[in-house]
N, C-alpha and C positions, 0 to 999 in steps of 0.2 A: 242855395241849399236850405230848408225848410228844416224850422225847428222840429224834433221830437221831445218827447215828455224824457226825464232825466228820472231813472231810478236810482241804486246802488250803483255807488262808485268803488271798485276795489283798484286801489293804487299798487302795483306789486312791485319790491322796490323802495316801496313809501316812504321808507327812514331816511333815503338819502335828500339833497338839496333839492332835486327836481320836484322830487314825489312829495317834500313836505310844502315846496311852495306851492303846489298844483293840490295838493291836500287843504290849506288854509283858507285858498281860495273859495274852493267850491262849497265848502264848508260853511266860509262868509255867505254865501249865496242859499244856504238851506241844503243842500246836495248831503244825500247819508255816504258817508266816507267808512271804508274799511281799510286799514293800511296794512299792505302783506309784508310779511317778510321769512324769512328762512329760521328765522329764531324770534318764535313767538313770543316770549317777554323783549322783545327789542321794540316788536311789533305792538305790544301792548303799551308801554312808557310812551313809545310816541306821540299815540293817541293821547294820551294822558296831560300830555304837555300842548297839544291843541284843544282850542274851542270849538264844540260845535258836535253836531249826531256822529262821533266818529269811535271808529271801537279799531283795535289789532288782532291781528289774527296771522297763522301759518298763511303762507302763500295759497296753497293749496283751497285750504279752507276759505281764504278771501276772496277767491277768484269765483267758487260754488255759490257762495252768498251772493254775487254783485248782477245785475244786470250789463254795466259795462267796466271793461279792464282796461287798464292805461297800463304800459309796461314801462318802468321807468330806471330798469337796473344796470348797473354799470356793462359795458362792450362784455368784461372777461366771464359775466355771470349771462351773459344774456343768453347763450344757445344752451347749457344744461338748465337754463330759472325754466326755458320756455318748454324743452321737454317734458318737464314733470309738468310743467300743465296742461297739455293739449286735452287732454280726458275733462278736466274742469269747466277749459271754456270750451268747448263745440256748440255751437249754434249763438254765440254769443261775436260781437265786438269788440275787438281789439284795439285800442290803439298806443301806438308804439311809438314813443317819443326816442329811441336808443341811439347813439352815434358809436360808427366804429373807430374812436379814438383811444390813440395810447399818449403816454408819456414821455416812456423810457426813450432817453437820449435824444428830449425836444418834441413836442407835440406833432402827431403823424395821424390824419384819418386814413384807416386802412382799405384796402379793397375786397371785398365783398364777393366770392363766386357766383351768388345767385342777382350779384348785380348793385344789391342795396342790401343793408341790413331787413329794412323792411321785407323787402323779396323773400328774404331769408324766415325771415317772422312765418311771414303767407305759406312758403313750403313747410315749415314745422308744424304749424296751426293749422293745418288743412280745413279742417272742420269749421273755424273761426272767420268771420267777416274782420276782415284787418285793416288799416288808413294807418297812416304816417301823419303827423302832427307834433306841435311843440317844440321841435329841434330846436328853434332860431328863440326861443322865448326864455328871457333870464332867469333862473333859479332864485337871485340875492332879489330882482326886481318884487319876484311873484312873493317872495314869504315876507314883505315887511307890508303887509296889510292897510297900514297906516299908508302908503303912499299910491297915488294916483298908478294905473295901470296902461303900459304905454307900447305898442309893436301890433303884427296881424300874427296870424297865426295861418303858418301856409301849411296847406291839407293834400294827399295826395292819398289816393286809394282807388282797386276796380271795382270793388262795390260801394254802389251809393251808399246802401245803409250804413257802414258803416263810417264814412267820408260825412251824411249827414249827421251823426252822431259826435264825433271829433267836431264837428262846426254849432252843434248843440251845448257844448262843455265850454266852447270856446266864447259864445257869448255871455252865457252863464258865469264867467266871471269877467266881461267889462270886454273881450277882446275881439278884431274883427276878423272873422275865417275868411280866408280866399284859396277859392281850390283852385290847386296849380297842375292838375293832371291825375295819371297813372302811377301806381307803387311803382312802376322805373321812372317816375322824375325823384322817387325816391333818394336816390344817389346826387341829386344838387341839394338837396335840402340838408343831408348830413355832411357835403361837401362845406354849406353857408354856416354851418354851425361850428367847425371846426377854425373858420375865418373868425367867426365872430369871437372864440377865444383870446384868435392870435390878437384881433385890435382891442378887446379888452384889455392885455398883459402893456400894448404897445401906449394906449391912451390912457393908462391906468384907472383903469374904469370896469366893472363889475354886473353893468346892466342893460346893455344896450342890445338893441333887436334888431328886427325888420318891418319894415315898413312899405307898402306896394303904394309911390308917388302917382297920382293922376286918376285910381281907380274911384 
């Protein structure tokens, strides 16, 4: 997958663990960060407490500023965050790092009608060029800056551009993209990350990924 130039990032989402580790990074790397969130002073403090070109902003609004979107919000916000933005990004890149996991009474990745979360992105986002990315990549890893950068980043999407763009972010902060197919391999990637909790809780450990041996 061949790099492209990296404009605006809007991280939407951004306050939480995913979106501030994937925020710092790129940030380290010069990338202008805008971090969305539903409650714009939440979305402004964040920014605040990171270094680097990053500003907060309404969802909405972060997503109109950015060149490319990462969706980074929790399962239960994910299909009303994405509603309200399909008008924002059309003709833009998506990528959707989202798992459909719960909690309540033991950790359960859920099933998906349209097959994958992602799938689901692609039917809501019609307009939007959409890829799956980051699932398997640790949150605690990605925000403590200070420490070496370790896992691949497995890629899945039916359009290039936007599969080469997710693999553009993904070197941009140290990691190796491997595309592993179509938005329906969608559904093992948010299957792997829902493992990777369970061996976190089991090996008490907080950052461990994936890695593709031999490639």
């Amino acid at each position: 997958m061949p790099a492209i130039p990296i404009g605006t990032v809007a991280i939407i989402g951004g306050t939480g663990r995913l979106g501030m580790g994937l925020a710092r990074r790129l940030a380290k790397a010069g990338v202008p960060i805008v971090i969305g969130s539903r409650d714009p002073a939440k979305a402004r403090a964040a920014a605040q407490s990171l270094v680097g070109n990053i500003r907060g902003a309404v969802n909405d609004d972060a997503a109109e500023a950015a060149d490319f979107i990462i969706i980074a919000v929790p399962y239960e916000a994910h299909r009303t965050t994405l509603e309200s933005l399909a008008a924002a990004v059309a003709g833009k890149v998506v990528v959707d790092t989202a798992v459909p996991v719960e909690f309540a009474g033991g950790l359960r990745v859920n099933r998906v009608q349209a097959g994958s979360l992602a799938q689901e992105t692609a039917q809501i986002l019609s307009g939007a060029k959409v890829a799956a990315a980051f699932h398997t990549v640790s949150a605690p890893m990605l925000s403590d800056v200070s420490r070496p950068i370790h896992g691949d980043v497995l890629i899945c999407g039916d359009e290039p551009a936007a599969k080469e763009a997710a693999a553009t972010l993904a070197r941009a902060i140290g990691m190796r993209p491997v595309d592993v197919g179509g938005l329906a391999e969608a559904h093992a990637l948010e299957q792997l990350a829902g493992l990777l909790l369970v061996m976190n809780r089991r090996y008490k450990r907080r950052d461990l990924g994936i890695t593709i041996a031999g490639l």
